[in-house]
C-alpha positions as CSV (number, residue, x, y, z in Angstrom):
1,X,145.3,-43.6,-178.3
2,X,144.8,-42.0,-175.1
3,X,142.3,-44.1,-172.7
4,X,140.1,-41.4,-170.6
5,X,139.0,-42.6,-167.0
6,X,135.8,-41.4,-165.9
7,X,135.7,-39.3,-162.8
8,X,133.2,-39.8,-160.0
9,X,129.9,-38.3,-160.9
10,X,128.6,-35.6,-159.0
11,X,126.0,-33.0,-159.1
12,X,126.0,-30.2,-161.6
13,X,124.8,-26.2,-161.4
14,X,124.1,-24.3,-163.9
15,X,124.3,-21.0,-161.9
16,X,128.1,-19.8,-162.2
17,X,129.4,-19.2,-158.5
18,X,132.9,-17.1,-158.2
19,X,135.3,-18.6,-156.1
20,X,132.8,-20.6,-154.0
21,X,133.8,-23.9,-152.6
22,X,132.0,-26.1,-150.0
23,X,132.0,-29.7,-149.0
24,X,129.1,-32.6,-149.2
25,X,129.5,-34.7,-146.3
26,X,127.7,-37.5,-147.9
27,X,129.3,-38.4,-150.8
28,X,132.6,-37.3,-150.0
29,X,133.5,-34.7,-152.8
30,X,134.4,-31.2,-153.3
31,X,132.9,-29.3,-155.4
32,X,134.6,-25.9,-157.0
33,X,132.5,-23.8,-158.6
34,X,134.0,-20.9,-160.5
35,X,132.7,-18.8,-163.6
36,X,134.0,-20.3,-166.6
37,X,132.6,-20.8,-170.5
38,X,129.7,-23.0,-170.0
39,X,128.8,-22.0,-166.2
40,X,129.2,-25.4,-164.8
41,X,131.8,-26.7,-162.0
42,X,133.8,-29.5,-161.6
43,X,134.1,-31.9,-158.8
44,X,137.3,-33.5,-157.5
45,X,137.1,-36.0,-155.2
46,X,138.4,-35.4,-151.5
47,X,138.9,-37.7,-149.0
48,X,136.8,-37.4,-145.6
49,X,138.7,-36.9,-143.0
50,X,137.3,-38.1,-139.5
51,X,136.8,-35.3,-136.5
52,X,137.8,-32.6,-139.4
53,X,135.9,-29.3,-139.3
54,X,134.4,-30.1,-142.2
55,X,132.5,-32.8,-140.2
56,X,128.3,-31.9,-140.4
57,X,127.4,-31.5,-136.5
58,X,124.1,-33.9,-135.4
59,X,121.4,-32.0,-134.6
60,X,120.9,-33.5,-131.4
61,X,124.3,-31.9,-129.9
62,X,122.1,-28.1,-129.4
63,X,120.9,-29.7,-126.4
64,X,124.1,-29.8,-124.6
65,X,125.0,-26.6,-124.9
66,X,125.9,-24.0,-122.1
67,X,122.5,-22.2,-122.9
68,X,120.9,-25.2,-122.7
69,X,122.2,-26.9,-119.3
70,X,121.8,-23.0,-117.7
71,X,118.1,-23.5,-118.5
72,X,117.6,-27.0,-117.4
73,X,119.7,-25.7,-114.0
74,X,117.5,-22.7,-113.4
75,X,114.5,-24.6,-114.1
76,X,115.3,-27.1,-111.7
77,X,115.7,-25.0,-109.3
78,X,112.7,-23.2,-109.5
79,X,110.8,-26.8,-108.8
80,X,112.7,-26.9,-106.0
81,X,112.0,-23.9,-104.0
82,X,108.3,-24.1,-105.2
83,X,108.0,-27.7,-103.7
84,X,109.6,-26.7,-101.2
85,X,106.8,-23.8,-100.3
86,X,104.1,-26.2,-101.4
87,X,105.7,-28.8,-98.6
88,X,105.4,-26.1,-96.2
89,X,101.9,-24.8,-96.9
90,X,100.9,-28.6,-96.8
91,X,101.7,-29.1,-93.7
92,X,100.5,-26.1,-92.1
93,X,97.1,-26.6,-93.6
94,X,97.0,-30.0,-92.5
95,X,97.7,-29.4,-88.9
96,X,95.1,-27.0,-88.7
97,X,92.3,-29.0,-90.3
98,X,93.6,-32.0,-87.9
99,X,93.4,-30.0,-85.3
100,X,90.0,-28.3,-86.3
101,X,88.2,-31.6,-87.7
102,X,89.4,-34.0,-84.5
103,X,86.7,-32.2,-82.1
104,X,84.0,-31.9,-84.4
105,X,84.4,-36.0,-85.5
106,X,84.2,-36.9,-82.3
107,X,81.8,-34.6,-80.8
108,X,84.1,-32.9,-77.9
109,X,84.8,-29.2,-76.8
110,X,83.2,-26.4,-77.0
111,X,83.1,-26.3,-80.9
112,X,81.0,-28.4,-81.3
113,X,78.8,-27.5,-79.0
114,X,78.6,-23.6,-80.4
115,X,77.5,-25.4,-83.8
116,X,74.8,-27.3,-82.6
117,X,73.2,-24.8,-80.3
118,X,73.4,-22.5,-83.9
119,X,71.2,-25.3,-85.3
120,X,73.3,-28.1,-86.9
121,X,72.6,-30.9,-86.5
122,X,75.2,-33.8,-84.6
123,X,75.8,-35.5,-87.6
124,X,76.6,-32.9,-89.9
125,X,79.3,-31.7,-87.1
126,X,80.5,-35.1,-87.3
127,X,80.9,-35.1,-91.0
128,X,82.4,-31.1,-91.2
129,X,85.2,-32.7,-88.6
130,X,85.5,-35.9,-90.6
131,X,86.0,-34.2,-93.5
132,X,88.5,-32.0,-92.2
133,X,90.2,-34.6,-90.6
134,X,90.8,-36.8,-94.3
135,X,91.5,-33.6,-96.1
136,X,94.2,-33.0,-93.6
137,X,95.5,-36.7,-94.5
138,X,95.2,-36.4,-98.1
139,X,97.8,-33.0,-97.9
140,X,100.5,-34.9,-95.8
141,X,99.8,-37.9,-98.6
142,X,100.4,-35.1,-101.0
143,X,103.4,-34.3,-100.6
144,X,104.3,-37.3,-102.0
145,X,101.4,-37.5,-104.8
146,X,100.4,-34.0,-105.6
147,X,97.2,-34.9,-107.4
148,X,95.9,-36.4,-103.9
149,X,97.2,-33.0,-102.3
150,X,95.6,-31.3,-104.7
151,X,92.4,-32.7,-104.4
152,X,92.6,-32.4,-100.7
153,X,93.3,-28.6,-100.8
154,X,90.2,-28.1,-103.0
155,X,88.0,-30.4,-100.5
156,X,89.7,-28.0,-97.6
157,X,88.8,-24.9,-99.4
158,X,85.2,-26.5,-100.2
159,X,84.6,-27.1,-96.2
160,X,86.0,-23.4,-95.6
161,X,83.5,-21.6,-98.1
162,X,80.8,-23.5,-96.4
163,X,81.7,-21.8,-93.0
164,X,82.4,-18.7,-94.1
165,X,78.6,-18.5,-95.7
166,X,77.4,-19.4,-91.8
167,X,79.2,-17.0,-90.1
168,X,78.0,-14.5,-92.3
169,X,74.6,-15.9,-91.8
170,X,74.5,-15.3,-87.8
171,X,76.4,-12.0,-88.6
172,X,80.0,-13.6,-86.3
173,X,81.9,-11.3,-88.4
174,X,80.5,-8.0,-86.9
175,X,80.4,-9.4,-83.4
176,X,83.5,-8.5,-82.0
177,X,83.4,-11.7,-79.6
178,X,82.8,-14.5,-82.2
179,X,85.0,-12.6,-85.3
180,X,87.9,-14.2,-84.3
181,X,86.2,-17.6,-84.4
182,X,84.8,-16.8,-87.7
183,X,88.1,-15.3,-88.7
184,X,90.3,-18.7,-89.0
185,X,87.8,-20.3,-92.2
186,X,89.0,-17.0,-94.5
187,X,92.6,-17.9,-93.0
188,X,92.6,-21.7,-94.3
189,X,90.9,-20.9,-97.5
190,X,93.9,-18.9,-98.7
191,X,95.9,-21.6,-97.3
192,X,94.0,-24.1,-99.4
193,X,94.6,-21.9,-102.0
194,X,98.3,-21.2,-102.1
195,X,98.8,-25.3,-101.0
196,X,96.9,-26.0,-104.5
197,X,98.7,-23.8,-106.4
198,X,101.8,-24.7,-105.3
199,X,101.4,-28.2,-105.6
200,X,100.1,-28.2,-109.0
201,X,103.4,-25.8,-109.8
202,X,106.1,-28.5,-108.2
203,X,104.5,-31.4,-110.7
């Protein structure tokens, strides 16, 4: 009497496949599935074989790939040169608004003077120069922490809108002496503008 030993179970199909053979990585069989009487296939087992070709690649290698660390290159440098302009507009803006706010906090020059025989007041020079001067500080800062130069731009730009409305209300933009004057607020708002924008692109 012949004693029958039974083989390693595996999976059956019902759908008859010619000639197609693949590999399950996790249970370490192959299965050969060929059109027979009853439509079913047979399994053998195979032995795994370490590093083989047969070996299901992790998901997590895609991100390695040459496509991949091209990206992640080109990306960074685009960061780069951005920070780079957004260091450069920073510091531009701030020494302007240091040297703009510095007379008017401290009530010396001749700009200050122009503003209060226009009307304002001594202390709201004070504050347009003090104002000038921490927005100045807060785009060095930012340089560092581009949410503080951020904020500082948009204060900047703030101060600048306000000037331009009081040029245009004693009409310094059609007098040929005082437009050059009245010229620099339009100047630092774009600044402002391209040092925000900047920043907010390096983050």
């Amino acid at each position: 009497m012949r004693t029958v030993t039974p083989s390693a179970p595996c999976a059956r199909t019902v759908t008859p496949r010619p000639a197609a053979r693949f590999h399950t990585a996790g249970k370490g069989f192959r299965r050969s599935a060929r059109s027979g009487r009853s439509g079913r296939s047979r399994c053998t087992p195979l032995t795994t074989v370490r590093g083989s070709h047969h070996t299901a690649r992790p998901t997590w290698a895609n991100a390695f790939t040459p496509d991949a660390a091209t990206s992640a290159v080109r990306l960074h440098r685009q960061r780069t040169t951005v920070y780079i302009a957004a260091v450069i507009l920073s510091v531009l803006l701030a020494l302007a608004s240091l040297a703009a706010g510095a007379p008017k906090a401290q009530l010396k020059g001749s700009v200050p003077d122009e503003l209060m025989a226009k009307g304002l007041s001594a202390g709201l020079v004070r504050l347009i120069g003090v104002s000038e001067v921490a927005a100045g500080t807060g785009l060095i800062a930012g340089i560092w922490w581009q949410p503080l130069g951020i904020a500082a731009a948009a204060g900047m730009l703030a101060v600048m809108l306000g000037a331009i409305g009081y040029h245009v209300k004693w009409g310094d933009y059609a007098d040929a002496a005082s437009r050059g004057a009245a010229t620099a607020p339009v100047l630092f708002s774009l600044l402002a503008v391209a040092a925000g924008v900047t920043l907010a692109a390096s983050q």
